[in-house]
Every structure is written in C-alpha cells, then in structure tokens.
TITI-687705 format. One record per residue (C-alpha): residue number from 1; y, x, z. Coordinates in nm, 2 decimals. Layout:
num; y; x; z
NUM; Y; X; Z
...
This chain:
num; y; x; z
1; 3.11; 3.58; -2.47
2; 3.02; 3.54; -2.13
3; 3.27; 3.30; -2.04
4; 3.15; 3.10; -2.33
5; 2.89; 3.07; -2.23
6; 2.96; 2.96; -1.92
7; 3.17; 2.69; -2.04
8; 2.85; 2.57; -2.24
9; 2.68; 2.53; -1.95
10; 2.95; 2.36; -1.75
11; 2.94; 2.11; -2.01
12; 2.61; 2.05; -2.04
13; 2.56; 2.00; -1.67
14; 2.85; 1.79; -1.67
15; 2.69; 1.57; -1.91
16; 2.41; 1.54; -1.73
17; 2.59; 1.46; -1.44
18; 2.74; 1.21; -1.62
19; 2.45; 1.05; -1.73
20; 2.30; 1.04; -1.40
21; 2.51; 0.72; -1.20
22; 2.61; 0.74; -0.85
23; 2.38; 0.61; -0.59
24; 2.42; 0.46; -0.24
25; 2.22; 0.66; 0.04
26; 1.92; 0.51; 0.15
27; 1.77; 0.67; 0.45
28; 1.43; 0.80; 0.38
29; 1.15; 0.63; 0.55
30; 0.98; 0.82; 0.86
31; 0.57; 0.88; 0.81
32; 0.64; 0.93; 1.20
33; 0.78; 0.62; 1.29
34; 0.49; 0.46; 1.10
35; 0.26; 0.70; 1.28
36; 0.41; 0.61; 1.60
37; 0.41; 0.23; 1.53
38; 0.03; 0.29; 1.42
39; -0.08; 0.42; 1.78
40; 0.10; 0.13; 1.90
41; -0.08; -0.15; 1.69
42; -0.40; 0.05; 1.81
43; -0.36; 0.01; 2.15
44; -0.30; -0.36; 2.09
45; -0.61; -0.33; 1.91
46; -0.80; -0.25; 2.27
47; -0.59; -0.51; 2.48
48; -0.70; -0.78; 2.22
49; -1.04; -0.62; 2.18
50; -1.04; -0.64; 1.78
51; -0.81; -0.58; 1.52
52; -0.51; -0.82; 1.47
53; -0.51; -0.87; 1.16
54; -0.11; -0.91; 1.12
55; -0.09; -0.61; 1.25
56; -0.30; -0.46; 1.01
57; -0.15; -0.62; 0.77
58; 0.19; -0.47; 0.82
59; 0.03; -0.12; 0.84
60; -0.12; -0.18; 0.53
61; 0.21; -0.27; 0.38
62; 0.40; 0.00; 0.51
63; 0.20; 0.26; 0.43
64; 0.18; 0.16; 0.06
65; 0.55; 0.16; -0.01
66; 0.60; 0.48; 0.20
67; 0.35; 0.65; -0.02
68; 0.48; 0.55; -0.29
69; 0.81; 0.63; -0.20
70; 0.66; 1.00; -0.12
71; 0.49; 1.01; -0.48
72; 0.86; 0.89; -0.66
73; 1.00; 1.15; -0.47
74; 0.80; 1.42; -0.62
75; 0.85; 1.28; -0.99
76; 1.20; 1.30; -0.95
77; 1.24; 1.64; -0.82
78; 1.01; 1.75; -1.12
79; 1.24; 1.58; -1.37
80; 1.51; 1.71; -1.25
81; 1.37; 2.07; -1.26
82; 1.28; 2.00; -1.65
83; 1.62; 1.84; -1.70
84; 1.74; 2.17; -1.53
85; 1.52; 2.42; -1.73
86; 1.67; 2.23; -2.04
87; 1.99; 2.26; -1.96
88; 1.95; 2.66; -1.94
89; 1.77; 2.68; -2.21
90; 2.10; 2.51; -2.39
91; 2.34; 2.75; -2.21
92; 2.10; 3.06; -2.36
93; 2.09; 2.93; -2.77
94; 2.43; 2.82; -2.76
95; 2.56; 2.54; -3.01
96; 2.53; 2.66; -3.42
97; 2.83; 2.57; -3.63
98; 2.89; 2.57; -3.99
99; 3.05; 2.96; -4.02
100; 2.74; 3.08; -3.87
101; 2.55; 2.91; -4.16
102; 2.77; 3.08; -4.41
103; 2.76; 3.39; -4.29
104; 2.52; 3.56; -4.57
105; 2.45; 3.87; -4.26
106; 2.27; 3.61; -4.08
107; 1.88; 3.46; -4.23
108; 1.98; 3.07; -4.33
109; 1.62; 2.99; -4.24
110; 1.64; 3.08; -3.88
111; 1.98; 2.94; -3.79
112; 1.84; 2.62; -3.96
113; 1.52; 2.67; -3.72
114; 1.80; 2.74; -3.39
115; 1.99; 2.43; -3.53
116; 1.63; 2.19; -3.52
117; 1.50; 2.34; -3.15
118; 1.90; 2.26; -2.99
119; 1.90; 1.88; -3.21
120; 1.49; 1.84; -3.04
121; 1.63; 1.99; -2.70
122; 1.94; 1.75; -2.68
123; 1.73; 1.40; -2.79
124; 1.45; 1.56; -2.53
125; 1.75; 1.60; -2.26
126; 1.86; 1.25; -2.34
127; 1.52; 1.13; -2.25
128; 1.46; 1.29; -1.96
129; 1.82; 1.19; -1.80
130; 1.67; 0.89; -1.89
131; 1.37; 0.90; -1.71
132; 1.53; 1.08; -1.39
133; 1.83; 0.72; -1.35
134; 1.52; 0.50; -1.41
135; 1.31; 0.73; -1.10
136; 1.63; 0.73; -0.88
137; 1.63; 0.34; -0.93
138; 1.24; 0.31; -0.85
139; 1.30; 0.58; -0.57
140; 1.57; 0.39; -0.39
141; 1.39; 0.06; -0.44
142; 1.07; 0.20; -0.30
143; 1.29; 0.33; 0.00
144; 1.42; 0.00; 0.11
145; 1.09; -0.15; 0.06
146; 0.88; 0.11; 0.32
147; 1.22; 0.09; 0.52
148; 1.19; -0.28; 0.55
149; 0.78; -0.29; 0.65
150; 0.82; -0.02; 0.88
151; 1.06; -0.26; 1.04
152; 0.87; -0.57; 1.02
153; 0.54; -0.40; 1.18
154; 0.75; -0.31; 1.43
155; 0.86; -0.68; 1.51
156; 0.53; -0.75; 1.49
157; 0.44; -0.50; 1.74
158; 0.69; -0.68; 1.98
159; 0.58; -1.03; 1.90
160; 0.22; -0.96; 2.00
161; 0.33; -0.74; 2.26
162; 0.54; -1.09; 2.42
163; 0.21; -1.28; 2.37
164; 0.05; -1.02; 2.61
165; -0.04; -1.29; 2.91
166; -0.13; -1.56; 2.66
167; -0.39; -1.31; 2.51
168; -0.54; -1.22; 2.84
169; -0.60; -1.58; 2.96
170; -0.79; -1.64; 2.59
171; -0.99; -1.37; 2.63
172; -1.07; -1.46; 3.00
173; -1.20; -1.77; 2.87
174; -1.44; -1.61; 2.67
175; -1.53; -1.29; 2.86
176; -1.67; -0.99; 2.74
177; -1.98; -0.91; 2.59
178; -2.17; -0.58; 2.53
179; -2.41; -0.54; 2.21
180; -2.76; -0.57; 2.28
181; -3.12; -0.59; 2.11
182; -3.25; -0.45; 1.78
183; -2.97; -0.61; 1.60
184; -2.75; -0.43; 1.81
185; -2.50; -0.76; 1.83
186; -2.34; -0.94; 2.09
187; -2.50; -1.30; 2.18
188; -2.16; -1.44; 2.13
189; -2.21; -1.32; 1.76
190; -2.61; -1.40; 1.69
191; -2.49; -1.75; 1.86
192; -2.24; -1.77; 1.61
193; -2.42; -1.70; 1.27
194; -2.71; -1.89; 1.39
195; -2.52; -2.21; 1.39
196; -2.36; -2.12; 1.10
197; -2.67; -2.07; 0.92
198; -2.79; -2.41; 1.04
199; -2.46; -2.59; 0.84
200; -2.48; -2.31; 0.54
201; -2.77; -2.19; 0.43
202; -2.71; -1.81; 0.31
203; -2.86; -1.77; -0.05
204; -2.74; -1.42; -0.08
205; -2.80; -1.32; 0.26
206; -2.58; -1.22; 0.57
207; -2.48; -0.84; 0.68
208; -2.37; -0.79; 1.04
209; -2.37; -0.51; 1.25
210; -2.25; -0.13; 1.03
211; -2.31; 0.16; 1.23
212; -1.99; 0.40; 1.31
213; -1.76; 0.11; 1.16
214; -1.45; 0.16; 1.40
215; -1.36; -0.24; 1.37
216; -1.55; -0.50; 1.47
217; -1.87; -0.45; 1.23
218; -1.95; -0.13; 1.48
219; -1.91; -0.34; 1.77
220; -2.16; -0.62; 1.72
221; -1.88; -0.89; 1.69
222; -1.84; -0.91; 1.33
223; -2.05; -1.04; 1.04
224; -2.01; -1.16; 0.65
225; -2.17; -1.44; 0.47
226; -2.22; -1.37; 0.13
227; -2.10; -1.61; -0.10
228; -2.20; -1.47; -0.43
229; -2.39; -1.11; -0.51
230; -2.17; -0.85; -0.36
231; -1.89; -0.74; -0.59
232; -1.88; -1.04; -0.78
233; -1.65; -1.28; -0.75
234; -1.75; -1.64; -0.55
235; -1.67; -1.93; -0.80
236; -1.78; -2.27; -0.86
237; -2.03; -2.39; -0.59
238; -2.04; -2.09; -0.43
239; -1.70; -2.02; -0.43
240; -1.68; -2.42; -0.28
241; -1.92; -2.31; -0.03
242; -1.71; -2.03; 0.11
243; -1.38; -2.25; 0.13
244; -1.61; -2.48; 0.30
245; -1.72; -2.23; 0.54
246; -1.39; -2.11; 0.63
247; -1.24; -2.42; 0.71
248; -1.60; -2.53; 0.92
249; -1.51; -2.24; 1.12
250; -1.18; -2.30; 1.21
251; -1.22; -2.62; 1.33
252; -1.49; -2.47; 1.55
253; -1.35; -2.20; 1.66
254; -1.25; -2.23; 1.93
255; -1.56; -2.40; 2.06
256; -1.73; -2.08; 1.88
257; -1.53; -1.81; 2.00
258; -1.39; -1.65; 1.71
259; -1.12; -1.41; 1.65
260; -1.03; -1.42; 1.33
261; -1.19; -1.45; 0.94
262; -1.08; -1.35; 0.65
263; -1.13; -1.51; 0.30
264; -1.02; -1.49; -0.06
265; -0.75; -1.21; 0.07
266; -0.57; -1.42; 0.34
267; -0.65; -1.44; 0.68
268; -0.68; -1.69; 0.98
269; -0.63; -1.52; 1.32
270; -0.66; -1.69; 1.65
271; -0.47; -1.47; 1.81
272; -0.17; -1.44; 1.67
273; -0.15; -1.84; 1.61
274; -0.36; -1.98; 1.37
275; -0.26; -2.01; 0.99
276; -0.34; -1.83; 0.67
277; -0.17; -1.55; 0.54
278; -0.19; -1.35; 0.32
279; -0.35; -0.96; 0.25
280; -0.24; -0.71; 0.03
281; -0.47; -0.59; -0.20
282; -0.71; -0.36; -0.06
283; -0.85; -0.28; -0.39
284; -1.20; -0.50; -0.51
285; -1.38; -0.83; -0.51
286; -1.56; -0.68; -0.17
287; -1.26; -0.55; -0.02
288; -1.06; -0.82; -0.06
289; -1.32; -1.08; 0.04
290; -1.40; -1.29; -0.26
291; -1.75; -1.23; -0.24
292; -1.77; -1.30; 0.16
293; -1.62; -1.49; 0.43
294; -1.60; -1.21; 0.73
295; -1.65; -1.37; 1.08
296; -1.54; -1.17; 1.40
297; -1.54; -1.30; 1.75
298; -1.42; -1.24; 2.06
C-alpha cells in the first residue's frame, strides 16, 4: 500500500513538473546595489545642489520593477505551496476506480463524493500550474526589467559624475544663495516668480517654500504655478498657459537661473543637457504635474 502510494505521488509531482517549463536563470536584482547606487545619486544631489532629475528618474524606475519583482516572488512561492498542498492531498485520497464502485462493502455515495473532491482537485491543480508558468514568466520578466534600471541608473551615475567640472563652472556662474525673509526663499527664487508673474498672471495662485521638504521646496529654491485647481487636470487655456510657461522659461533660463521644471510628467533639466524626458508615473494629476509647472533654481 505504501509503495502505492508512493508511486501516486511520484506521478503527480511529475505531472506537475511537467506542466511547469524549464526556465533560464535570471539573476535576482540586488535592493543593495540599488541602495548603494541611491547614496551615490544623493551625493550628486549635494555637488549639484538640487535633485537631478535623471537621476531621480532612474531611481524611480528601478525601484518599481525591483518591487515588483519582490511582490511576484512572493505569489509564486505561495502557488507553489498550494500546488504542493494539492498534490498531497492527491497522494492521501488516492485515485477511485470502477471495482471500488462495485464493491457493495463500501457506501456508493461516498466513493461518488471521494470521486467529485479528486475530479475538483485535479481541474483546481490544472489551474494553479497554470497560474505558477504564467508567475514564473511575469517573475523572470520583472527580473530583467529591475536588472536593466539598476544598470541604467548606474550609467547615469557615471555620466553625471563625467560632467562633474562642467557642473561646477555652472554653478559658479550663479553662486549660492541662502533662504532669507518671511517667505523663507532665496532672492534668486522671489526674482524668479516675480518676473514670471509679470508674463503670467497666476489665477490659481503660486505655492513656494514647504517646510521639512528634503528637495528643493525646503530650500527656498523651488516653486509651482498653478495651472488649474490642484488635483485637476490643466486643459484648454489653462492647460495652453502652462505649455506656454514652460517653454517661456526655458528660453530664459539661463538668463534666470533655473535648474530644472517639470511639466505634464516630463522634465527639462539644465544640468544634465537640456531636453524633455519623460517621468514615470508617480501616481496623480498633482504628482505628476498636470495641474502645475514646478520651477527650481540654482
């Protein structure tokens, strides 16, 4: 009997198994590397006296697909506990067959009862074998992915890390400047919004300095325009004003002194070259700036 059994469970393993294809390793991505890479991108952070936004960017990125890889992870070890538990439930019932059904010592109704639970366990072990290829896909996928932005904020670290002398003669052009007053903001800054206030006029008001902010809204340097009332969307003349806006600033920039803005999810950094790229999303009409054009200067 015992070795029956046994058998029963060798086979139903091995269908599992079988279910279940091969899969390439894919080395696992390191929430250490990316906590190194992180420390690193900080102290950038201080040489450049703001945050670079491709920088942040990457961090961003990375840290999405290597929680996500994390989270698949955990699915698939529980699915493959279930799958398990399954398959020893299986091994304990044994198959039914048609003698057993004949037998008049043995009550017809619970053989027929044994004979629904293994047909409901077997479609339920289908699905879940299923389930577990379609998580090793999504798990190896979401390995590669956090594999391939740790690697790329790491570039990045090394790009802006070449561009070190570069950076230092921009920001001796513009000096530094210590927040000051009651609105606790550097004159650099108040310059700043006062002329653009004087191009756009600010229907739904302007919010600058954010006590205990760590970027550049804590530091006086950093303000947004409001282009519509927060947390809705800018469209239609307002949302014309803002792309209006953004490009005023850039042209006058550099004249102005600022860093960087950000815009309708992209961003245009100084600093790393000029441009718009393009943020993940960070989760709302505010946090993505569609309802604000963000200013920060140097």
């Amino acid at each position: 009997m015992r070795i029956w059994r046994l058998a029963v469970l060798v086979a139903v393993l091995a269908g599992l198994l079988g279910l279940v294809r091969a899969q390439p390793a894919v080395a696992d991505p390191s929430p250490a590397e990316l906590r190194k890479l992180t420390r690193e991108a900080a102290k950038l952070n201080n040489l450049y006296r703001g945050q670079i936004q491709s920088l942040e960017e990457m961090r961003v990125q990375a840290k999405k697909a290597t929680d996500t890889s994390s989270g698949l992870e955990k699915q698939l070890k529980a699915a493959q506990a279930e799958v398990g538990q399954i398959a020893r439930t299986t091994y304990i019932v044994g198959p039914v067959g048609n003698l057993q059904l004949l037998t008049p010592q043995v009550d017809p109704y619970l053989l027929l009862g044994q004979a629904a639970n293994m047909t409901y366990m077997a479609t339920e072990r289908t699905e879940r074998v299923k389930r577990i290829q379609k998580l090793i896909d999504e798990h190896k996928e979401a390995k590669v992915n956090a594999n391939k932005k740790i690697e790329q904020m790491a570039k990045e670290i090394k790009v802006m890390q070449g561009k070190r002398r570069e950076m230092e003669r921009l920001l001796a052009k513009y000096g530094f400047q210590q927040p000051g007053g009651a609105e606790g903001l550097t004159p650099r800054m108040i310059s700043v919004r006062a002329e653009i206030m004087q191009n756009f006029p600010m229907k739904y008001g302007v919010g600058c300095l954010r006590p205990g902010d760590p970027g550049e809204h804590g530091k006086g340097r950093a303000c947004d325009f409001m282009m519509s009332r927060g947390g809705t969307m800018a469209s239609g003349d307002d949302g014309d004003r803002g792309d209006a806006l953004a490009e005023w600033i850039i042209r006058n920039g550099s004249r102005l002194g600022v860093m960087y803005i950000i815009w309708k999810q992209r961003y245009y950094d100084i600093r790393s070259g000029g441009g718009w790229d393009p943020m993940s999303d960070r989760g709302g009409v505010t946090a993505n700036h569609y309802d604000h054009v963000h200013v920060s200067v140097f």
